[in-house]
DORO-719034 format. One record per residue: residue number from 1; x, y, z of N, C-alpha, C, O in turn; residue in three letters. Coordinates in steps of 0.2 Angstrom, whole numbers. Layout:
BEGIN
<NUM; <X; Y; Z>; <X; Y; Z>; <X; Y; Z>; <X; Y; Z>; "ala">,
...
This chain:
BEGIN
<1; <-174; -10; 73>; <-167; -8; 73>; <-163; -15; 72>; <-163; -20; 75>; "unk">,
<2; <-159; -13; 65>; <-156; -20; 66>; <-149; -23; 71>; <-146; -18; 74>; "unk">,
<3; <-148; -28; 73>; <-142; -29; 75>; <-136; -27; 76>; <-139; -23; 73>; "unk">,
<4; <-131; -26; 78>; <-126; -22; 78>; <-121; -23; 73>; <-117; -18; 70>; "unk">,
<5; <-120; -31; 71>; <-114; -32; 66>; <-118; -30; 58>; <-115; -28; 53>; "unk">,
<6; <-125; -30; 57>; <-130; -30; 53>; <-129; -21; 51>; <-129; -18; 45>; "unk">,
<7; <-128; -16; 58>; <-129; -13; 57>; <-122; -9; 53>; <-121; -5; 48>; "unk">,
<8; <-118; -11; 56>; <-109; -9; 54>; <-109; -9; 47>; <-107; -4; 43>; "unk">,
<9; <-112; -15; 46>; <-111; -17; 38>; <-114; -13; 34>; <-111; -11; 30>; "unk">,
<10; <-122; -10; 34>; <-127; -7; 32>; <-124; 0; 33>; <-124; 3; 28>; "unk">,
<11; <-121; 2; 36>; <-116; 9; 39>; <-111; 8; 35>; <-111; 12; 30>; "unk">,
<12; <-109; 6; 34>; <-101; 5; 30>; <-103; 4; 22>; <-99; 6; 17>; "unk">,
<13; <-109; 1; 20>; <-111; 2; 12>; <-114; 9; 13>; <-112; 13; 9>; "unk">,
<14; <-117; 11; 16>; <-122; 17; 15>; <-113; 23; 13>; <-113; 26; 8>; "unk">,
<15; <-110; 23; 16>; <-104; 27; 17>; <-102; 28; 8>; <-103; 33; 5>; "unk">,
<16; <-101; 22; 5>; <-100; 20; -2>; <-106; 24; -4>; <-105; 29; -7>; "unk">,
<17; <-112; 21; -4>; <-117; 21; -9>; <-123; 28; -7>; <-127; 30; -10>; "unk">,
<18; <-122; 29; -1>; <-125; 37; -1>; <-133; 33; 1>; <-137; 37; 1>; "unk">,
<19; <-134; 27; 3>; <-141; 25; 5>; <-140; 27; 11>; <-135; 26; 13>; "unk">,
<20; <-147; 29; 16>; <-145; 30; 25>; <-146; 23; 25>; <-149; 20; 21>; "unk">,
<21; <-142; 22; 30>; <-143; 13; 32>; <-149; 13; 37>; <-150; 16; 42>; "unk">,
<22; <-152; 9; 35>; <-158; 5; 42>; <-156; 5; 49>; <-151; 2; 51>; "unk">,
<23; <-161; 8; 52>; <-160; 11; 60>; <-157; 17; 60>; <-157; 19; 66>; "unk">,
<24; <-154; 21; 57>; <-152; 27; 58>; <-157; 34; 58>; <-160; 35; 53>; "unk">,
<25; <-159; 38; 63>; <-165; 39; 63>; <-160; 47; 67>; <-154; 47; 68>; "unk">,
<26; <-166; 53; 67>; <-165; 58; 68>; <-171; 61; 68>; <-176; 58; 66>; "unk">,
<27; <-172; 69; 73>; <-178; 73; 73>; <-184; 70; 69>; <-189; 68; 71>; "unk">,
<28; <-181; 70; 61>; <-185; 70; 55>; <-182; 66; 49>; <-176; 67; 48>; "unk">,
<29; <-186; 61; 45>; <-181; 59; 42>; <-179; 62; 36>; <-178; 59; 31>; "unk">,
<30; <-178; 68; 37>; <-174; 72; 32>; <-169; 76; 33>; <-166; 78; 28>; "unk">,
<31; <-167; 77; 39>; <-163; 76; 44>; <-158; 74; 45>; <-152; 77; 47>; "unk">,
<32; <-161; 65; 45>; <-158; 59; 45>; <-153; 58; 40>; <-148; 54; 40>; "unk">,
<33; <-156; 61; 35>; <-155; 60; 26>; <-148; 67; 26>; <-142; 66; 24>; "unk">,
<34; <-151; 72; 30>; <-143; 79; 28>; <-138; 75; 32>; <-132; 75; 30>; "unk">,
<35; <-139; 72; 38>; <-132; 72; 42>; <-130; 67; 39>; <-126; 69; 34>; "unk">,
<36; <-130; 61; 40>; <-128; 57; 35>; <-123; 58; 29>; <-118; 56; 28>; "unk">,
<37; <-128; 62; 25>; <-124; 66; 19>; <-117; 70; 21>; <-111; 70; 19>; "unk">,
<38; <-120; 73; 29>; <-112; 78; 29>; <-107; 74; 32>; <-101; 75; 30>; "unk">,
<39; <-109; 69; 35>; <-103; 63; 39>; <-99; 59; 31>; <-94; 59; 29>; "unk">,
<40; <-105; 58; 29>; <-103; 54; 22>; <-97; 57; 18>; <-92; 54; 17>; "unk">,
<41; <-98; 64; 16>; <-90; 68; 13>; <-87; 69; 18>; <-81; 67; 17>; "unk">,
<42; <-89; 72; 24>; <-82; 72; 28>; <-79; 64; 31>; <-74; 65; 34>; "unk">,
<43; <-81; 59; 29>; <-78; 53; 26>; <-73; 53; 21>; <-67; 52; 21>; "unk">,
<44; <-76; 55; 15>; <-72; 55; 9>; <-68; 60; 6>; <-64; 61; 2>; "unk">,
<45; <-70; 65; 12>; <-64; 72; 12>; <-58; 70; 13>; <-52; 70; 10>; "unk">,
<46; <-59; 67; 19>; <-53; 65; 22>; <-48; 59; 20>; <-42; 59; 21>; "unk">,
<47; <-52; 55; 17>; <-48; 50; 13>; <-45; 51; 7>; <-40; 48; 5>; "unk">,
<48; <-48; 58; 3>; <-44; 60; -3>; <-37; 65; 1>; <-32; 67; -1>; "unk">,
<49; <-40; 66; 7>; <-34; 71; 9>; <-27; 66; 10>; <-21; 67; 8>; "unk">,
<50; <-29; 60; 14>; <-24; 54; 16>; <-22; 53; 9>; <-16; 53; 10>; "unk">,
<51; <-23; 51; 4>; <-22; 50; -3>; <-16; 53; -6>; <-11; 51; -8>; "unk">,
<52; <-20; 61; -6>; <-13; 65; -7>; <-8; 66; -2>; <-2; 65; -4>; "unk">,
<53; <-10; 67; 3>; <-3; 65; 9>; <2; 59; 6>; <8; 59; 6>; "unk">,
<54; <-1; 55; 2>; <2; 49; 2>; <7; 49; -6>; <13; 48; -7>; "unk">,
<55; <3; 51; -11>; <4; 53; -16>; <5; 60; -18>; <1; 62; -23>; "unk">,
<56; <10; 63; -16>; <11; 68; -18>; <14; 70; -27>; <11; 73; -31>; "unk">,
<57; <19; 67; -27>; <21; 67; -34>; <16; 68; -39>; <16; 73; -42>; "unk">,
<58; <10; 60; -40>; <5; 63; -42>; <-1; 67; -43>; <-4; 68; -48>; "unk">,
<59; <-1; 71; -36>; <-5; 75; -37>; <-1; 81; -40>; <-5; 85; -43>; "unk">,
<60; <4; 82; -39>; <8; 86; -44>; <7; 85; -51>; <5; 90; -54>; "unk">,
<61; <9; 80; -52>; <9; 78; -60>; <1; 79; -63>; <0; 81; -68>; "unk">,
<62; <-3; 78; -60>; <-11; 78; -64>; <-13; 83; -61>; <-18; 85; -65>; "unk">,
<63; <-13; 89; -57>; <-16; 95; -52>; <-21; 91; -48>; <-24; 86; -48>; "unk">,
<64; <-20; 97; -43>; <-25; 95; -37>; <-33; 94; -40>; <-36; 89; -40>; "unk">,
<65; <-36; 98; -43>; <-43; 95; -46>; <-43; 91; -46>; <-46; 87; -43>; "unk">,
<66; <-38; 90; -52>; <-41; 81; -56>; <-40; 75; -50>; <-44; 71; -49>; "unk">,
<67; <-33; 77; -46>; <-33; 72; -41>; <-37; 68; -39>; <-38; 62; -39>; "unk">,
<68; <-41; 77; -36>; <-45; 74; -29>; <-52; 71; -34>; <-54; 66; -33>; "unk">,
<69; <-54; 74; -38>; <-59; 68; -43>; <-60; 61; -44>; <-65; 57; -44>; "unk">,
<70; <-52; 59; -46>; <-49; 54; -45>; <-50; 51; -40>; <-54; 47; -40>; "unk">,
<71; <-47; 53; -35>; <-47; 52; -27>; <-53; 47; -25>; <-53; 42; -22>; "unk">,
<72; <-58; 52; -27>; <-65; 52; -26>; <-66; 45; -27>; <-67; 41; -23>; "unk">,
<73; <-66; 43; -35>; <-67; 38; -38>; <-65; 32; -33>; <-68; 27; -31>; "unk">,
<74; <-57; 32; -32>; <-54; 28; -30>; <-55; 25; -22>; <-54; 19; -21>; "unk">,
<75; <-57; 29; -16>; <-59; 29; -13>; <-65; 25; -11>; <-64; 20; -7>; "unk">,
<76; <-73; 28; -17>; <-79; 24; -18>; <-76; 16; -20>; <-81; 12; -19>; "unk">,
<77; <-70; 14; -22>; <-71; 7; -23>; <-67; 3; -19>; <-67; -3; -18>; "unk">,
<78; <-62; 7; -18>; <-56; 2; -11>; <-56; 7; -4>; <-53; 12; -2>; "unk">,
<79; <-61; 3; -2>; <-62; 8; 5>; <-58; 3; 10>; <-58; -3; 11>; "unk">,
<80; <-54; 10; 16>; <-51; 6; 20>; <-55; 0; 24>; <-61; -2; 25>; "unk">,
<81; <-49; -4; 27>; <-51; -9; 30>; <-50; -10; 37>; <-52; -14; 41>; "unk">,
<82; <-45; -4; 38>; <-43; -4; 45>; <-44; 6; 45>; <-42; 10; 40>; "unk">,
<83; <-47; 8; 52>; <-46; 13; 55>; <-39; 17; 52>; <-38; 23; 50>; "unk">,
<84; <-34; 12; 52>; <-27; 15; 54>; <-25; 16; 47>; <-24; 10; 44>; "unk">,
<85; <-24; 22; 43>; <-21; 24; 36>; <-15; 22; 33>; <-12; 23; 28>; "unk">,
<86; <-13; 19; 38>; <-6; 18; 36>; <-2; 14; 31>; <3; 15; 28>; "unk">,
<87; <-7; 7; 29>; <-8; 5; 22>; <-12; 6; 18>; <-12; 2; 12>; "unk">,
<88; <-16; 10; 19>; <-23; 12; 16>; <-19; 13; 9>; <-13; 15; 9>; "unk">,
<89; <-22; 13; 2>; <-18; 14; -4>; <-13; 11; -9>; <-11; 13; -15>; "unk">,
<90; <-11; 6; -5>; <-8; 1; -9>; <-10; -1; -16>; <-6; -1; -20>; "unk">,
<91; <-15; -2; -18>; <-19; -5; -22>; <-18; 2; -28>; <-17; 1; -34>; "unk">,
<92; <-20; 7; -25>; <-18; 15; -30>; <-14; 13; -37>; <-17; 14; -42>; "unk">,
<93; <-7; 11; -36>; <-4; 9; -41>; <-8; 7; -47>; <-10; 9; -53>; "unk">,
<94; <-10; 1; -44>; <-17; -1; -48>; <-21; 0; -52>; <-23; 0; -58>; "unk">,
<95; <-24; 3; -46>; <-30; 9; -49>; <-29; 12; -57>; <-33; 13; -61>; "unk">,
<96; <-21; 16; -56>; <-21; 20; -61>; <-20; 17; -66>; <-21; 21; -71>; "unk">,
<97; <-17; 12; -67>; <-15; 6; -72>; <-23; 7; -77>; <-22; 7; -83>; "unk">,
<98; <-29; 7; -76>; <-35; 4; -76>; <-39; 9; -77>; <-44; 9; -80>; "unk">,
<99; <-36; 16; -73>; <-41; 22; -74>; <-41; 24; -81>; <-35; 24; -84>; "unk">,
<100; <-46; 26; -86>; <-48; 28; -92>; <-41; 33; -94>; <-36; 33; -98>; "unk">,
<101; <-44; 39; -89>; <-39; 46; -91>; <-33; 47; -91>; <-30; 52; -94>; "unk">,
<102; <-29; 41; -88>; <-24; 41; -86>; <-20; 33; -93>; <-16; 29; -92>; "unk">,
<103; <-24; 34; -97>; <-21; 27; -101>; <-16; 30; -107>; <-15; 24; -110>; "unk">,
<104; <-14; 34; -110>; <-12; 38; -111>; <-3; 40; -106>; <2; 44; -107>; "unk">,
<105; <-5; 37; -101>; <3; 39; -97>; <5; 33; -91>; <5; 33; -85>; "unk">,
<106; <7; 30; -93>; <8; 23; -91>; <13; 24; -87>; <15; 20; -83>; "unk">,
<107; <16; 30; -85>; <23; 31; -81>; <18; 31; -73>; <20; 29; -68>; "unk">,
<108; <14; 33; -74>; <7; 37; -67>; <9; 33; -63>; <12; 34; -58>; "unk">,
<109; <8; 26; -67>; <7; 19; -59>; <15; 17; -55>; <17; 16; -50>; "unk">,
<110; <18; 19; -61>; <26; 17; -58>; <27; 23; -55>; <32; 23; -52>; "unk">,
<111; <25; 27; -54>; <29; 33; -50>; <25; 32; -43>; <26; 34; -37>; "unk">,
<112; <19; 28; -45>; <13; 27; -37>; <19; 21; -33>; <20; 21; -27>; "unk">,
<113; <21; 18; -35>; <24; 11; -35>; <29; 16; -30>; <29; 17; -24>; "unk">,
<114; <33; 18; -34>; <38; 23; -29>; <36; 25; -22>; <39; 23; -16>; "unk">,
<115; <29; 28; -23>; <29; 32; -15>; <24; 28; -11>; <23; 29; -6>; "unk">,
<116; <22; 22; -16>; <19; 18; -9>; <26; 13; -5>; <26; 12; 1>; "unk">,
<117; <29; 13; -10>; <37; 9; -6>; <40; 15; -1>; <44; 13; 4>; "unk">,
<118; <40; 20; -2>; <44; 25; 1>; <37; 25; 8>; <39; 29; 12>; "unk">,
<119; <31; 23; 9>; <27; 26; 15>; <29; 16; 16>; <27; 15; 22>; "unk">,
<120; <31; 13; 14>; <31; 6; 18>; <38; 6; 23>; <38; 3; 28>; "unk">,
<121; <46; 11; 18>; <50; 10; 20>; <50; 15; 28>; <53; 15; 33>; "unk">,
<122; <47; 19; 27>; <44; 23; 34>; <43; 22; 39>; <45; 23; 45>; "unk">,
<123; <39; 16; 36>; <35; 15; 43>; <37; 9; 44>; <34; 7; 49>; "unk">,
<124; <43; 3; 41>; <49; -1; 42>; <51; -3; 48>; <53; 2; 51>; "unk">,
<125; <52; -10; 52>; <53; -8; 59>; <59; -7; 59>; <63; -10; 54>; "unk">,
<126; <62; -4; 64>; <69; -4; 67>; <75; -8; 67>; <75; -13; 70>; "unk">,
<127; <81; -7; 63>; <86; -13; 67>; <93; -8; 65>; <93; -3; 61>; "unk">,
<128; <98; -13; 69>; <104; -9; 71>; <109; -9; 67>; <112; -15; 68>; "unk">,
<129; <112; -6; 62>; <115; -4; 57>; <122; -10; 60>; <125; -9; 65>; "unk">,
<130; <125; -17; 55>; <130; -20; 58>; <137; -15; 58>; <139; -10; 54>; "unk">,
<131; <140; -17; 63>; <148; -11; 63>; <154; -15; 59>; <156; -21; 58>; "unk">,
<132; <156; -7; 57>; <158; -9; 51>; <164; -15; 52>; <165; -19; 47>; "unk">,
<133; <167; -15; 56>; <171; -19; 60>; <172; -27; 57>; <177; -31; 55>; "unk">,
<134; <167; -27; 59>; <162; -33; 59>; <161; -36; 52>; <162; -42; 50>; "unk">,
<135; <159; -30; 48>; <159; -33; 39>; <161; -33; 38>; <161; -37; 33>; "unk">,
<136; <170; -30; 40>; <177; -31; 35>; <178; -37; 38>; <179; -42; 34>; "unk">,
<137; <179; -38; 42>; <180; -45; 46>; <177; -53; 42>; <179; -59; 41>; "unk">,
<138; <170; -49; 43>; <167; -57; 40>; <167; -57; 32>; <163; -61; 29>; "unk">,
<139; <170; -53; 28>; <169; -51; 22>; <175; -55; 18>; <175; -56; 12>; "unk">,
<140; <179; -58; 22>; <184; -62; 21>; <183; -69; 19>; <187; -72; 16>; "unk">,
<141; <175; -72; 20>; <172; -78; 18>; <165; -78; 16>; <160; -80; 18>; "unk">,
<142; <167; -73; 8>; <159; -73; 5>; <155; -77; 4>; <149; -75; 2>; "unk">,
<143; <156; -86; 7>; <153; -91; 3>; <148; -91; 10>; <142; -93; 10>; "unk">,
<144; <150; -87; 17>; <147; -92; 21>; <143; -84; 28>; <141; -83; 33>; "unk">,
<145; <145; -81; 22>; <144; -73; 24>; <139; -70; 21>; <140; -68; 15>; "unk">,
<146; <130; -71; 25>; <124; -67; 24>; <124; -62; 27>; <127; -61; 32>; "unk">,
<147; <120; -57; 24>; <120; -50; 23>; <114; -49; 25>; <110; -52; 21>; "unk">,
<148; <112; -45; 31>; <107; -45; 30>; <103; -39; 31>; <104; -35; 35>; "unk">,
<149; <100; -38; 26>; <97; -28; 23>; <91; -26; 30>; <88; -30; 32>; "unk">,
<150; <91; -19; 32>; <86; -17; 33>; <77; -16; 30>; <75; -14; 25>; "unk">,
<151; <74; -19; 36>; <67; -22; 32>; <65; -15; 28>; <59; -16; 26>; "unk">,
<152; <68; -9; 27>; <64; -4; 22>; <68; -4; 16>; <67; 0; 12>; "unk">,
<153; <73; -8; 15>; <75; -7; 8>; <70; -11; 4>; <67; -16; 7>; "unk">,
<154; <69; -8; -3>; <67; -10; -8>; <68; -10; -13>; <71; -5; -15>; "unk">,
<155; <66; -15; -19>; <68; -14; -27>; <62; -16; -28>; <57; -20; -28>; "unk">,
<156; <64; -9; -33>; <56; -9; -39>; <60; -10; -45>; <66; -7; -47>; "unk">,
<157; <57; -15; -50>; <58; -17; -56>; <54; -12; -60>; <48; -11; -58>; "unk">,
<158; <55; -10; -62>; <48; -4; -66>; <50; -2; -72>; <55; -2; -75>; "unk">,
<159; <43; -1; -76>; <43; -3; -84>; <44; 5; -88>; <45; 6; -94>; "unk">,
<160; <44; 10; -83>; <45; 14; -86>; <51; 21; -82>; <53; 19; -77>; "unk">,
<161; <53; 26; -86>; <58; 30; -82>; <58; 35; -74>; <61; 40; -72>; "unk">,
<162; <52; 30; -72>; <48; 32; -67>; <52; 35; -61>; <49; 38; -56>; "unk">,
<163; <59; 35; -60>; <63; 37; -54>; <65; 44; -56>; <65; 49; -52>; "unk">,
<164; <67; 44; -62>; <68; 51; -65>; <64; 54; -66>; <65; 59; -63>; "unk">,
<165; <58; 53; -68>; <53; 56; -66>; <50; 59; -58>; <47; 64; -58>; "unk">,
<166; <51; 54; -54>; <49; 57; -48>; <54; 61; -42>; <51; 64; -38>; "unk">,
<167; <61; 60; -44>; <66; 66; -44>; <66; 72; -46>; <69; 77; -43>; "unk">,
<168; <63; 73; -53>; <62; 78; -56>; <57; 84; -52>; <59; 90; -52>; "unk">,
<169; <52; 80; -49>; <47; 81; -43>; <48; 81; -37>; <44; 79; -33>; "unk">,
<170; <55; 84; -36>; <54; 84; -28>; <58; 94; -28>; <60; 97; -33>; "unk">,
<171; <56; 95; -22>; <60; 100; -22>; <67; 101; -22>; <70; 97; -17>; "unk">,
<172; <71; 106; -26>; <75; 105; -30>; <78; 99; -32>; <83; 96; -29>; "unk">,
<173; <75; 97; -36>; <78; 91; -39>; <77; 93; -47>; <74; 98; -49>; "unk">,
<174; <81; 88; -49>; <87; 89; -56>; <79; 91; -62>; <73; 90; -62>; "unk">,
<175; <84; 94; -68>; <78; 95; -71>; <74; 87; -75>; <76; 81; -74>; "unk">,
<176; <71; 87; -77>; <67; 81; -82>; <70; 81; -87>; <70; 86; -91>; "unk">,
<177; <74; 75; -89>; <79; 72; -95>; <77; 65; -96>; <79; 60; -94>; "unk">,
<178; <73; 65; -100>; <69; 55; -104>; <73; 55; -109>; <73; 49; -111>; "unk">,
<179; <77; 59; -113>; <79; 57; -120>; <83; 51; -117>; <87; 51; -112>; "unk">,
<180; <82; 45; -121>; <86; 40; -120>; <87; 34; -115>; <91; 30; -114>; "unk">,
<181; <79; 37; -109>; <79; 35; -104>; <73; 29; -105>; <67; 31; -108>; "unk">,
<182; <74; 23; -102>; <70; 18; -101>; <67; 16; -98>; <63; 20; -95>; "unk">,
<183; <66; 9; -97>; <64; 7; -88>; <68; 9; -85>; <73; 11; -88>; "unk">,
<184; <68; 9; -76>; <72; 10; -72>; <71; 5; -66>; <65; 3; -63>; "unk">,
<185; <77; 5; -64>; <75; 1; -56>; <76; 6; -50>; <81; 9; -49>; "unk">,
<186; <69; 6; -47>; <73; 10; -40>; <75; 8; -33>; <71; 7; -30>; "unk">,
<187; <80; 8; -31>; <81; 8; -23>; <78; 10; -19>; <77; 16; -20>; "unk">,
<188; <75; 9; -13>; <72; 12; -9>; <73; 10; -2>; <72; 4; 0>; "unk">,
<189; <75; 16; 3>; <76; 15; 9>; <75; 19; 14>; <72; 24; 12>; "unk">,
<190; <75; 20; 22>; <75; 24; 25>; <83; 24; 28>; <87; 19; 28>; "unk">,
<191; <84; 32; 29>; <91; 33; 31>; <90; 36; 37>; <85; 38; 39>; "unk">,
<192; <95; 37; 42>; <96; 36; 49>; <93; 43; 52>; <94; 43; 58>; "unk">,
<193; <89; 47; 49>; <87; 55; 49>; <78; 52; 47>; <73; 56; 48>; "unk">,
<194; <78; 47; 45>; <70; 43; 44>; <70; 48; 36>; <64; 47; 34>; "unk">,
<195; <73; 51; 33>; <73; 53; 27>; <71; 44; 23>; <71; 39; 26>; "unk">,
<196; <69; 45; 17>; <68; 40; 12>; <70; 41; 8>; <66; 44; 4>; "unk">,
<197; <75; 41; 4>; <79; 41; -4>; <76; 37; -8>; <74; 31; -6>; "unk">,
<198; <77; 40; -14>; <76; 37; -20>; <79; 36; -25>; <77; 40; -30>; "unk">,
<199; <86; 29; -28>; <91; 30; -30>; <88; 25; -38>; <84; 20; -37>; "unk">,
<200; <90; 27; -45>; <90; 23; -50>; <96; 18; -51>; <101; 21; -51>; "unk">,
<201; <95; 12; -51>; <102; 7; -48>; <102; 0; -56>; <97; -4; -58>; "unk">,
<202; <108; 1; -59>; <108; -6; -62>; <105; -13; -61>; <103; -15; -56>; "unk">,
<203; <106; -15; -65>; <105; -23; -65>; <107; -26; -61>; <102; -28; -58>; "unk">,
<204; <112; -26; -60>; <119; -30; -58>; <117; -30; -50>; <116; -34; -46>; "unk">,
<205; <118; -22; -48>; <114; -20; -41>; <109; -22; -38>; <107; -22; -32>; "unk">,
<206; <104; -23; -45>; <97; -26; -41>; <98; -32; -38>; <97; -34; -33>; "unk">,
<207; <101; -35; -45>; <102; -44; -43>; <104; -45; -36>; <102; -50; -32>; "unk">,
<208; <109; -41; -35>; <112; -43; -30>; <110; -41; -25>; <110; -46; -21>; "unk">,
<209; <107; -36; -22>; <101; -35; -17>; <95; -38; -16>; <93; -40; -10>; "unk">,
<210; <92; -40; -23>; <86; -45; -22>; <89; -50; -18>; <88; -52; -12>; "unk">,
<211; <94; -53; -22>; <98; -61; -18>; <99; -59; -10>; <97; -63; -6>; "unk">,
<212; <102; -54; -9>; <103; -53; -3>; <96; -53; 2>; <96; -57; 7>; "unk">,
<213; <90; -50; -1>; <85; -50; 3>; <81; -56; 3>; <76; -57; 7>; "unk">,
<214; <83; -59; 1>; <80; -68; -3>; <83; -72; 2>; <81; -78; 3>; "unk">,
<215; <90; -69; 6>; <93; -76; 10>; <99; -79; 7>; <103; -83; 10>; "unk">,
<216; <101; -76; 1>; <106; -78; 0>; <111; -78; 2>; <111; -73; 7>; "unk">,
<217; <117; -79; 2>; <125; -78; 3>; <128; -72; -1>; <127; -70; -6>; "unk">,
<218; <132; -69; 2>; <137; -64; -3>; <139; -67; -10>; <139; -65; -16>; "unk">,
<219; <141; -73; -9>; <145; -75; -15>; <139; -77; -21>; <138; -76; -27>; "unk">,
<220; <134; -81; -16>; <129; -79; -23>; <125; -75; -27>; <124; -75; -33>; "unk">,
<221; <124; -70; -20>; <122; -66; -23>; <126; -61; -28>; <123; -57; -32>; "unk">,
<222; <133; -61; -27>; <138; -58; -30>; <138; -63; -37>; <139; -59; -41>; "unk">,
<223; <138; -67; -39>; <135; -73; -46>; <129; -70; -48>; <130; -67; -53>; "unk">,
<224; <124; -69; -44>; <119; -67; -46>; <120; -57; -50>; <118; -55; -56>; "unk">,
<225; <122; -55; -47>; <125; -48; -50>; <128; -49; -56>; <126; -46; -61>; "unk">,
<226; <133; -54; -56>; <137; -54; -62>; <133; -58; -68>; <136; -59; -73>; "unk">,
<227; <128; -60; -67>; <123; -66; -71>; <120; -58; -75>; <119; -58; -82>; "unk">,
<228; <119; -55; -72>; <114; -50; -74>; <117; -46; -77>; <113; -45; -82>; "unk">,
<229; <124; -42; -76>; <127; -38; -78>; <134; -38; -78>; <138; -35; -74>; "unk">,
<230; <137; -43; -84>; <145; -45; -83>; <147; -41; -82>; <144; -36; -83>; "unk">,
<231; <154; -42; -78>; <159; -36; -76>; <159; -31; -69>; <163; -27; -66>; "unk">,
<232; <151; -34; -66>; <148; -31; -61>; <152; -31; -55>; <154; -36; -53>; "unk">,
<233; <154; -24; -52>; <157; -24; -47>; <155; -22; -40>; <154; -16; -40>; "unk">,
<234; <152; -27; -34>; <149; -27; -31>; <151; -24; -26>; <146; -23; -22>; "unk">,
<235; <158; -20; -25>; <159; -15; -19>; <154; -9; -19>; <150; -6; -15>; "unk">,
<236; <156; -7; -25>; <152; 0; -25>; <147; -2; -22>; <147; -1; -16>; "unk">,
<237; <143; -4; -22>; <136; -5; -21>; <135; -8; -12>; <131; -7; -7>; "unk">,
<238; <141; -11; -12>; <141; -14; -4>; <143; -7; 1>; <140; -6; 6>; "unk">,
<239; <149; -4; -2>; <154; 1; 2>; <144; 8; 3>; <142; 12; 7>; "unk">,
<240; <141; 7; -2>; <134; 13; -2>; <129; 9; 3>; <128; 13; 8>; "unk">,
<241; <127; 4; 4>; <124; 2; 7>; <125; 1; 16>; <121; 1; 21>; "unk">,
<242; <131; 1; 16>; <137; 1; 23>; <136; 9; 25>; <135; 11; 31>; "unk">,
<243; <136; 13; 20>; <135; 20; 23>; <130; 23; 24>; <129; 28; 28>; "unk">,
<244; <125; 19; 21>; <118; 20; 22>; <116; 19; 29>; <112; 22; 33>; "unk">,
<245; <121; 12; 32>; <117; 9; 38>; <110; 2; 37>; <107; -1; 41>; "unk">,
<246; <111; 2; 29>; <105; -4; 29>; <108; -11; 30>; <104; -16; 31>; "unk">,
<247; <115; -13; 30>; <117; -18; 32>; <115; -18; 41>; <115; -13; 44>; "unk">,
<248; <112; -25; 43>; <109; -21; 49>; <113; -31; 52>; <115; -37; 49>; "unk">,
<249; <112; -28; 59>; <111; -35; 64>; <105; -37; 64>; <100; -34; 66>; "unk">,
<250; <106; -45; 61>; <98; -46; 61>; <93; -48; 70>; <96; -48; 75>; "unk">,
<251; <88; -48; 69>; <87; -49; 74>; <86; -42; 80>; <81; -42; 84>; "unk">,
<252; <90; -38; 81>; <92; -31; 83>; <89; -26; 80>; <91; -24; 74>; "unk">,
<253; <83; -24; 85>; <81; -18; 85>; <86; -11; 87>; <91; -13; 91>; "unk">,
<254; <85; -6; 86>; <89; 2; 89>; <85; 2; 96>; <80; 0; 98>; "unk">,
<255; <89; 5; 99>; <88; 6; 104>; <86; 13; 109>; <84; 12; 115>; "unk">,
């Protein structure tokens, strides 16, 4: 019988590669060999089912067969690392970058990029939306006035028209319109209902959000916006944010 850390390891490859591991033993060793096999898929069942749970969009776009095939594949090579599914998948985007069937559709990996930001900004810790009071107040000294976002916003820089397309995929969401459409950058947030939106945002907006999340200053970041996008006007983008609730008190959790 081997070891115990010798044996985890032998257990955790066999899971991947379908060998029984050393020391696993039953009635008969052919037995040893059925159960095994059936723990083995109901392993792999469930991680294609976490998969979709996670990627829906996708599984739409390609059908559940092909998915869960995929799945399969993807599964046997990035196998969780922790029990807890909750980042399990990150890597997915990747994945499809790389997968054979899918090279032919380059939007696949940006739309995964999407809903793995939308399962990060989920699971986001807590903090307390700053009162508005407070922002008008301090908004009087852009140079020396940091902003500081809730840890679930995000900006995706993305190469293709991937937000449109993943709105197009929700229920009732707008029809599918690419004529003319490019890359896109998405916004991504949790709203005060734990809802996740998914907003397509300018240049100008990004810059000034990235800067914002980077530590900068309002006024720089507001340079930085207009760097990007002359003429950029940063209220809009400030007064939506403030309504969102993601300008937040730093340091301060909800309570």
């Amino acid at each position: 019988m081997p070891a115990h850390p010798e044996f985890l390891d032998a257990f955790s490859a066999g899971i991947g590669s379908g060998t029984l591991p050393p020391g696993l033993t039953a009635t008969t060793p052919d037995e040893a060999v059925l159960r095994f096999a059936i723990y083995r898929n109901n392993v792999t069942v469930s991680l294609i089912d976490a998969l979709a749970f996670r990627f829906p969009v996708i599984e739409r776009l390609v059908g559940a067969d092909f998915f869960r095939a995929m799945a399969r594949d993807y599964a046997q090579l990035h196998r969780p690392k922790s029990p807890v599914l909750i980042s399990w998948g990150e890597s997915f985007p990747d994945f499809l970058i790389t997968f054979p069937p899918l090279a032919a559709y380059p939007y696949m990996a940006d739309v995964a990029r999407i809903e793995v930001a939308r399962g990060q900004a989920y699971h986001a810790a807590d903090a307390d939306p700053l009162p508005v009071a407070e922002l008008v107040a301090a908004a009087t000294d852009p140079a020396s006035l940091f902003l500081h976002l809730h840890p679930s916003v995000h900006v995706l820089r993305l190469g293709q028209p991937a937000v449109s397309i993943w709105a197009a995929n929700q229920a009732g969401g707008p029809p599918l319109a690419l004529a003319g459409k490019g890359p896109e950058i998405a916004l991504v947030w949790r709203g005060s209902r734990f809802d996740v939106p998914v907003a397509a945002i300018g240049h100008g907006d990004a810059a000034m959000i990235e800067a914002l999340l980077s530590g900068s200053s309002l006024m720089i970041a507001g340079e930085m916006a207009a760097f990007a996008e002359p003429d950029h006007n940063p209220e809009t983008m400030l007064v939506r944010l403030m309504q969102a609730g993601v300008i937040v008190i730093p340091g301060k959790a909800i309570r």
